[in-house]
N, C-alpha and C positions, 0 to 999 in steps of 0.2 A: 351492479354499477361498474363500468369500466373508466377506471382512474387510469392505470397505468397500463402502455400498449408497446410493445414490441417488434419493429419490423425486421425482418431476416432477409439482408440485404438494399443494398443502398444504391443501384445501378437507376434506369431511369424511371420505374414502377417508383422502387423501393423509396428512392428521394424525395418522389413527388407525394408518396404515403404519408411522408414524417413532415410534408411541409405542413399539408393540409390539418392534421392532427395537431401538430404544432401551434399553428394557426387560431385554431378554436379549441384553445387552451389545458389540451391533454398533455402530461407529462409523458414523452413520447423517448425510447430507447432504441438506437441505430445500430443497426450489430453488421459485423463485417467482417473478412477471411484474414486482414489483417492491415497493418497503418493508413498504405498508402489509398486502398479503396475508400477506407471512412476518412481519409481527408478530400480526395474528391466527390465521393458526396457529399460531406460537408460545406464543399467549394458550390457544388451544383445548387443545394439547399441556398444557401446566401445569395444566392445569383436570382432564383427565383422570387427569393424574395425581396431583393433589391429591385428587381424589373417592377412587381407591385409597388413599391412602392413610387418609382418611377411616372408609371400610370395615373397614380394617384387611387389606387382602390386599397389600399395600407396605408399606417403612416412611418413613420422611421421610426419611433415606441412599439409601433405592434411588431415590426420585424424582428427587433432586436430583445422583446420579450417571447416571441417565438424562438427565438437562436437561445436564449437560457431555458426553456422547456426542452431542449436536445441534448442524451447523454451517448454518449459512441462505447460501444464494447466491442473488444477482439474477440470473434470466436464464437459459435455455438452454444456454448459449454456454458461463457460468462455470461447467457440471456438472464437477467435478473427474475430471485423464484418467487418476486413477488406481483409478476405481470399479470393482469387481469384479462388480456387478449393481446394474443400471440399471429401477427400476419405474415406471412412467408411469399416472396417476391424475387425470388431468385430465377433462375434460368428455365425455361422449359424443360425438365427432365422428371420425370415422373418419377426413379429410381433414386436422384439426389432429394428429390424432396421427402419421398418415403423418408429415407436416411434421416433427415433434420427432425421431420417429426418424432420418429424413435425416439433418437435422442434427449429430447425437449421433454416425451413422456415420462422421463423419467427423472426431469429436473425441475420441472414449474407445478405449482399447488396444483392440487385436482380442482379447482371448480376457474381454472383458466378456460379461456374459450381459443379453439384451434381455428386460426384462417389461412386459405388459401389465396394465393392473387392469380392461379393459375387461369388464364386463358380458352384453356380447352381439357385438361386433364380430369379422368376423374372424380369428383370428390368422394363420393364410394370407396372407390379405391383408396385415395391418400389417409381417409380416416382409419380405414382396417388398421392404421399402424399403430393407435393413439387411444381418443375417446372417443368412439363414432357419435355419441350425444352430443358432443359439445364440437365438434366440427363443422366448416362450414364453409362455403367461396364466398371472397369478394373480392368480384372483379370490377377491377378499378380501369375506365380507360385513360388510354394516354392523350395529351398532358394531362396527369391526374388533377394539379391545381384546377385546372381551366375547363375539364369535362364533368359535365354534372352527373352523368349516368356511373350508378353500379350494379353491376346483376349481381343480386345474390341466389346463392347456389342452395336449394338444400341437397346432403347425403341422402342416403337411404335410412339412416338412424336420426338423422338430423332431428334434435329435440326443438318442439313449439317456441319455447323459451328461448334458448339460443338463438331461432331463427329471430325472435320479437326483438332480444337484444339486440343482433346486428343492425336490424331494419330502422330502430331506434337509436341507433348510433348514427347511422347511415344517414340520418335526416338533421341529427344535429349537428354536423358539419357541413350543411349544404346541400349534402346528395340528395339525386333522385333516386331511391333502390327499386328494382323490379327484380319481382320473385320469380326463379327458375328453377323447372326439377335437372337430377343430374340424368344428363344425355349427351354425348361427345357436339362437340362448341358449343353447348349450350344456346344461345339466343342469336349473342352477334354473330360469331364467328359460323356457326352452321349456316348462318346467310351470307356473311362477307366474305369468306375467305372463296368459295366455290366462284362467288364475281370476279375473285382477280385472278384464278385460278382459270377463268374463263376467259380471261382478256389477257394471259398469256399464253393460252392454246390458239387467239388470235394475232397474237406478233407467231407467233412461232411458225402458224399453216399460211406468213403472207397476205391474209389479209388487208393489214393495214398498218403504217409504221408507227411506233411510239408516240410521238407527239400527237397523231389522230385519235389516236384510241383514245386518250385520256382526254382530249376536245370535245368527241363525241359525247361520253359520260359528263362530262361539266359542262357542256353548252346544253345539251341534248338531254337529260337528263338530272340538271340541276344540282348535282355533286359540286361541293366545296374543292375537292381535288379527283384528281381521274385515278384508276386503279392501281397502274402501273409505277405512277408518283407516289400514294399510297402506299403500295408495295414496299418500295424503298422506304418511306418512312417508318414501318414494322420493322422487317427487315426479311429479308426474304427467309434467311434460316428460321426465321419464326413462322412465317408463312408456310413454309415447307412443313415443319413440326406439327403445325397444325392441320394439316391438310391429311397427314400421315396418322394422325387422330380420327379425324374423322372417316378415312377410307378403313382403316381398321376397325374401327368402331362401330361401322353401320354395315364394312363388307357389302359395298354397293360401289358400282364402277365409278359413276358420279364423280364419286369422291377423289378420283386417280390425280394424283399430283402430275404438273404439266411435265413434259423430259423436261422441256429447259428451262424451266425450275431447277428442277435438280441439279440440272448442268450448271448452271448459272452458281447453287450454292457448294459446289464442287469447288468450282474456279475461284471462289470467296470473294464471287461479286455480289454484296450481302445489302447493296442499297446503303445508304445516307452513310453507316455505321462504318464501310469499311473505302465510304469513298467515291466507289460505282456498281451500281446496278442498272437498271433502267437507263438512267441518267448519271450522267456526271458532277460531283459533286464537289 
Protein backbone atom coordinates (compact mmCIF):
# COMPACT_ATOMS: atom_id res chain seq x y z
CA UNK A 1 0.00 0.00 0.00
CA UNK A 2 1.73 3.25 -0.96
CA UNK A 3 0.87 6.07 1.60
CA UNK A 4 3.77 8.05 1.69
CA UNK A 5 5.87 8.96 -1.87
CA UNK A 6 8.96 10.87 -2.25
CA UNK A 7 9.88 12.94 -5.20
CA UNK A 8 13.69 13.69 -5.90
CA UNK A 9 13.48 16.94 -7.40
CA UNK A 10 11.27 19.62 -8.03
CA UNK A 11 12.04 21.12 -11.61
CA UNK A 12 9.23 20.80 -14.22
CA UNK A 13 8.65 16.58 -14.07
CA UNK A 14 9.30 16.73 -10.53
CA UNK A 15 6.39 19.57 -9.54
CA UNK A 16 4.19 18.34 -11.67
CA UNK A 17 4.76 14.56 -9.91
CA UNK A 18 3.77 16.16 -6.46
CA UNK A 19 0.85 18.09 -7.77
CA UNK A 20 -0.74 15.27 -9.22
CA UNK A 21 -0.07 13.01 -6.03
CA UNK A 22 -1.01 15.83 -4.13
CA UNK A 23 -4.07 15.97 -5.73
CA UNK A 24 -5.42 12.52 -5.21
CA UNK A 25 -4.67 12.64 -1.77
CA UNK A 26 -1.14 11.17 -1.11
CA UNK A 27 0.93 12.49 1.53
CA UNK A 28 3.57 13.57 -0.89
CA UNK A 29 7.50 14.81 0.20
CA UNK A 30 9.61 17.42 -2.21
CA UNK A 31 13.13 17.04 -1.73
CA UNK A 32 15.49 19.48 -3.34
CA UNK A 33 19.44 20.60 -3.47
CA UNK A 34 18.57 23.42 -1.32
CA UNK A 35 16.01 26.64 -0.34
CA UNK A 36 15.82 28.50 -3.16
CA UNK A 37 14.81 25.41 -5.65
CA UNK A 38 12.08 24.04 -3.22
CA UNK A 39 10.55 27.54 -3.06
CA UNK A 40 10.27 27.68 -6.66
CA UNK A 41 8.66 24.64 -6.92
CA UNK A 42 6.60 25.21 -4.38
CA UNK A 43 5.90 28.65 -6.41
CA UNK A 44 5.35 26.34 -9.64
CA UNK A 45 3.12 23.64 -7.49
CA UNK A 46 0.54 26.73 -6.40
CA UNK A 47 0.59 28.09 -9.72
CA UNK A 48 -0.69 24.88 -11.25
CA UNK A 49 -2.81 24.60 -8.95
CA UNK A 50 -4.36 27.90 -8.93
CA UNK A 51 -4.70 27.80 -12.98
CA UNK A 52 -7.18 24.51 -12.04
CA UNK A 53 -8.76 26.01 -10.19
CA UNK A 54 -9.23 28.87 -12.43
CA UNK A 55 -10.68 26.58 -14.91
CA UNK A 56 -12.96 25.30 -12.77
CA UNK A 57 -11.75 21.36 -12.71
CA UNK A 58 -10.58 22.04 -8.74
CA UNK A 59 -12.07 23.97 -6.24
CA UNK A 60 -10.00 26.41 -3.91
CA UNK A 61 -10.59 23.57 -0.85
CA UNK A 62 -9.01 20.82 -2.98
CA UNK A 63 -5.94 23.23 -3.80
CA UNK A 64 -5.27 24.32 -0.72
CA UNK A 65 -5.80 20.77 0.89
CA UNK A 66 -3.42 19.55 -1.80
CA UNK A 67 -0.66 22.39 -0.59
CA UNK A 68 -1.02 20.73 3.18
CA UNK A 69 -0.48 17.16 1.78
CA UNK A 70 3.32 18.92 0.62
CA UNK A 71 6.33 18.57 2.90
CA UNK A 72 9.79 20.17 1.37
CA UNK A 73 13.17 18.66 2.54
CA UNK A 74 16.81 19.80 1.77
CA UNK A 75 18.86 17.32 0.62
CA UNK A 76 19.00 13.64 -0.38
CA UNK A 77 19.92 12.45 2.92
CA UNK A 78 16.73 14.09 4.59
CA UNK A 79 14.37 11.81 2.24
CA UNK A 80 12.16 10.55 5.04
CA UNK A 81 12.83 6.49 5.91
CA UNK A 82 9.52 6.21 6.08
CA UNK A 83 8.56 6.48 2.18
CA UNK A 84 6.79 3.73 0.65
CA UNK A 85 7.83 4.93 -3.02
CA UNK A 86 10.69 6.70 -3.87
CA UNK A 87 10.35 8.76 -7.64
CA UNK A 88 13.57 10.36 -8.83
CA UNK A 89 12.98 13.16 -11.52
CA UNK A 90 16.00 15.01 -11.71
CA UNK A 91 18.16 15.88 -14.77
CA UNK A 92 18.97 13.27 -17.46
CA UNK A 93 22.31 11.82 -16.19
CA UNK A 94 22.49 8.32 -15.69
CA UNK A 95 25.56 8.72 -13.29
CA UNK A 96 23.80 11.27 -10.89
CA UNK A 97 20.95 9.28 -10.77
CA UNK A 98 22.99 6.10 -9.92
CA UNK A 99 24.52 8.36 -7.13
CA UNK A 100 20.82 9.27 -5.44
CA UNK A 101 19.79 5.77 -5.67
CA UNK A 102 22.98 4.58 -3.65
CA UNK A 103 22.52 6.76 -1.50
CA UNK A 104 18.75 6.36 -0.78
CA UNK A 105 19.70 2.42 -0.48
CA UNK A 106 21.03 2.82 2.28
CA UNK A 107 18.46 5.08 4.04
CA UNK A 108 14.78 4.11 3.33
CA UNK A 109 13.16 0.70 4.78
CA UNK A 110 13.59 -2.22 2.33
CA UNK A 111 10.29 -2.93 1.12
CA UNK A 112 10.34 0.89 -0.40
CA UNK A 113 9.61 0.88 -4.00
CA UNK A 114 12.59 2.58 -6.38
CA UNK A 115 11.20 4.75 -9.35
CA UNK A 116 12.52 6.34 -12.03
CA UNK A 117 11.07 9.31 -14.18
CA UNK A 118 13.79 8.87 -16.43
CA UNK A 119 12.95 9.43 -20.10
CA UNK A 120 15.18 7.16 -21.96
CA UNK A 121 17.74 5.71 -19.36
CA UNK A 122 18.29 2.45 -18.46
CA UNK A 123 16.31 1.00 -15.85
CA UNK A 124 18.60 -2.13 -15.80
CA UNK A 125 21.08 -0.27 -15.25
CA UNK A 126 19.83 2.34 -12.53
CA UNK A 127 18.48 -0.57 -10.46
CA UNK A 128 22.11 -2.43 -10.33
CA UNK A 129 22.60 0.39 -7.74
CA UNK A 130 19.73 -0.51 -5.22
CA UNK A 131 16.86 -3.28 -5.17
CA UNK A 132 16.51 -4.51 -8.67
CA UNK A 133 13.06 -6.11 -7.43
CA UNK A 134 11.65 -3.33 -6.24
CA UNK A 135 12.74 -0.93 -9.16
CA UNK A 136 11.09 0.41 -11.73
CA UNK A 137 10.29 3.61 -14.44
CA UNK A 138 7.54 5.88 -14.49
CA UNK A 139 7.53 7.86 -16.99
CA UNK A 140 5.49 10.70 -16.64
CA UNK A 141 4.84 13.00 -19.62
CA UNK A 142 4.97 16.56 -19.67
CA UNK A 143 2.62 18.65 -18.40
CA UNK A 144 2.47 15.82 -15.89
CA UNK A 145 -0.92 17.47 -14.50
CA UNK A 146 -2.65 17.52 -18.01
CA UNK A 147 -0.97 14.13 -19.77
CA UNK A 148 -2.71 11.11 -19.08
CA UNK A 149 -0.05 8.77 -20.33
CA UNK A 150 2.80 6.83 -18.27
CA UNK A 151 4.96 4.14 -19.55
CA UNK A 152 5.91 2.00 -17.02
CA UNK A 153 9.15 0.52 -17.42
CA UNK A 154 9.80 -3.01 -16.09
CA UNK A 155 14.06 -3.79 -15.17
CA UNK A 156 15.31 -6.86 -15.98
CA UNK A 157 14.67 -8.06 -12.19
CA UNK A 158 11.72 -6.01 -12.11
CA UNK A 159 9.28 -8.01 -9.53
CA UNK A 160 5.38 -8.94 -10.71
CA UNK A 161 4.37 -7.08 -7.68
CA UNK A 162 6.07 -4.02 -7.84
CA UNK A 163 5.09 -3.83 -11.37
CA UNK A 164 1.14 -4.53 -10.25
CA UNK A 165 1.76 -1.96 -7.51
CA UNK A 166 2.90 0.83 -9.83
CA UNK A 167 0.21 0.12 -12.46
CA UNK A 168 -2.23 0.34 -9.50
CA UNK A 169 -1.21 3.45 -8.54
CA UNK A 170 -0.84 4.67 -11.92
CA UNK A 171 -4.72 4.19 -12.34
CA UNK A 172 -5.73 5.67 -9.13
CA UNK A 173 -4.64 8.97 -9.93
CA UNK A 174 -5.97 9.18 -13.28
CA UNK A 175 -3.14 7.73 -15.46
CA UNK A 176 -3.23 5.72 -18.25
CA UNK A 177 -0.08 3.09 -17.63
CA UNK A 178 1.27 1.01 -20.60
CA UNK A 179 3.66 -1.48 -19.97
CA UNK A 180 7.17 -1.35 -21.40
CA UNK A 181 10.26 -3.69 -21.38
CA UNK A 182 13.55 -1.87 -20.88
CA UNK A 183 14.96 -0.99 -24.29
CA UNK A 184 16.76 2.59 -24.86
CA UNK A 185 13.57 5.29 -25.28
CA UNK A 186 11.46 2.85 -24.52
CA UNK A 187 7.94 3.45 -26.31
CA UNK A 188 7.75 7.31 -26.90
CA UNK A 189 10.87 8.53 -27.27
CA UNK A 190 12.32 5.52 -29.66
CA UNK A 191 9.65 6.95 -31.99
CA UNK A 192 9.53 10.67 -31.13
CA UNK A 193 12.85 11.76 -30.75
CA UNK A 194 14.24 10.18 -34.40
CA UNK A 195 10.96 12.55 -35.80
CA UNK A 196 12.56 15.58 -34.66
CA UNK A 197 15.85 14.47 -35.11
CA UNK A 198 14.59 14.12 -38.72
CA UNK A 199 13.13 17.43 -39.04
CA UNK A 200 16.18 18.91 -38.02
CA UNK A 201 18.36 17.04 -40.51
CA UNK A 202 15.69 18.85 -42.72
CA UNK A 203 16.32 22.64 -41.60
CA UNK A 204 19.92 21.88 -41.54
CA UNK A 205 20.28 20.17 -45.65
CA UNK A 206 17.82 23.35 -46.72
CA UNK A 207 15.01 21.76 -47.30
CA UNK A 208 12.62 23.93 -45.89
CA UNK A 209 12.65 26.72 -43.39
CA UNK A 210 11.15 26.47 -39.75
CA UNK A 211 7.94 27.72 -39.90
CA UNK A 212 7.29 25.09 -42.91
CA UNK A 213 8.44 22.24 -41.44
CA UNK A 214 6.28 22.42 -38.43
CA UNK A 215 3.06 23.55 -40.80
CA UNK A 216 3.71 20.60 -42.64
CA UNK A 217 3.56 18.00 -39.55
CA UNK A 218 0.38 20.08 -38.13
CA UNK A 219 -1.54 20.65 -41.12
CA UNK A 220 -0.30 17.63 -42.91
CA UNK A 221 -0.22 15.39 -40.54
CA UNK A 222 -2.55 16.36 -37.68
CA UNK A 223 0.16 17.16 -34.87
CA UNK A 224 -1.07 19.39 -32.17
CA UNK A 225 2.44 21.31 -32.58
CA UNK A 226 5.13 20.66 -35.31
CA UNK A 227 8.67 19.02 -34.25
CA UNK A 228 10.84 21.67 -34.18
CA UNK A 229 8.25 23.81 -31.73
CA UNK A 230 8.27 20.59 -29.84
CA UNK A 231 11.82 20.46 -29.75
CA UNK A 232 12.01 23.57 -27.98
CA UNK A 233 9.45 22.62 -25.65
CA UNK A 234 11.72 19.55 -24.31
CA UNK A 235 14.58 21.20 -24.69
CA UNK A 236 16.93 20.38 -27.05
CA UNK A 237 19.80 19.40 -24.46
CA UNK A 238 17.11 16.74 -23.64
CA UNK A 239 16.72 15.94 -27.01
CA UNK A 240 20.30 15.68 -27.68
CA UNK A 241 20.64 13.28 -24.33
CA UNK A 242 18.27 11.19 -25.66
CA UNK A 243 19.16 10.65 -29.03
CA UNK A 244 22.80 10.04 -27.59
CA UNK A 245 20.80 6.99 -25.87
CA UNK A 246 19.54 5.66 -28.21
CA UNK A 247 22.51 5.82 -30.86
CA UNK A 248 24.55 4.15 -28.13
CA UNK A 249 22.20 1.91 -27.20
CA UNK A 250 21.18 0.32 -30.47
CA UNK A 251 24.73 1.33 -32.35
CA UNK A 252 22.71 1.91 -35.38
CA UNK A 253 23.31 5.07 -37.52
CA UNK A 254 19.68 5.95 -37.48
CA UNK A 255 20.12 7.05 -34.39
CA UNK A 256 23.14 9.82 -35.14
CA UNK A 257 22.13 13.04 -33.38
CA UNK A 258 21.68 15.93 -36.17
CA UNK A 259 25.35 18.27 -36.20
CA UNK A 260 23.02 21.16 -35.58
CA UNK A 261 21.74 19.78 -32.84
CA UNK A 262 24.51 19.57 -31.27
CA UNK A 263 25.57 22.84 -32.51
CA UNK A 264 22.62 24.35 -31.55
CA UNK A 265 23.02 22.82 -27.67
CA UNK A 266 26.67 24.00 -27.81
CA UNK A 267 25.72 27.51 -28.33
CA UNK A 268 22.96 27.04 -25.32
CA UNK A 269 20.13 27.60 -27.69
CA UNK A 270 18.39 25.03 -25.61
CA UNK A 271 14.53 26.06 -26.76
CA UNK A 272 11.79 27.65 -24.44
CA UNK A 273 14.11 27.04 -21.34
CA UNK A 274 17.01 29.36 -22.28
CA UNK A 275 14.97 31.62 -24.43
CA UNK A 276 15.94 30.47 -28.31
CA UNK A 277 15.98 27.68 -30.08
CA UNK A 278 14.13 27.12 -33.10
CA UNK A 279 12.23 30.06 -32.30
CA UNK A 280 12.31 32.95 -30.23
CA UNK A 281 10.90 33.15 -27.09
Amino acid sequence: MIKEISVIGGGTMGNGIVTVFALNSSSVNLIEMDQEKVDKALSSIANNLSRMVTKGTITGSQMQKSLQRIKSFIGVKNTPITSDLIIEAIYENKDAKISIFKELQKLIKPECIFASNTSSISITELANSCRPDKFIGMHFMNPVPVMKLVEIIRGFSTSDETFRIIKDLANAVGKTPCEVNDYPGFISNRILLPMINEAIYTLMEGVAKVEDIDTVMKLGMNHPMGPLALADFIGLDVCLAIMEVLHNGFNDSKYRPCPLLKKMVAAGKLGRKSGEGFYKY
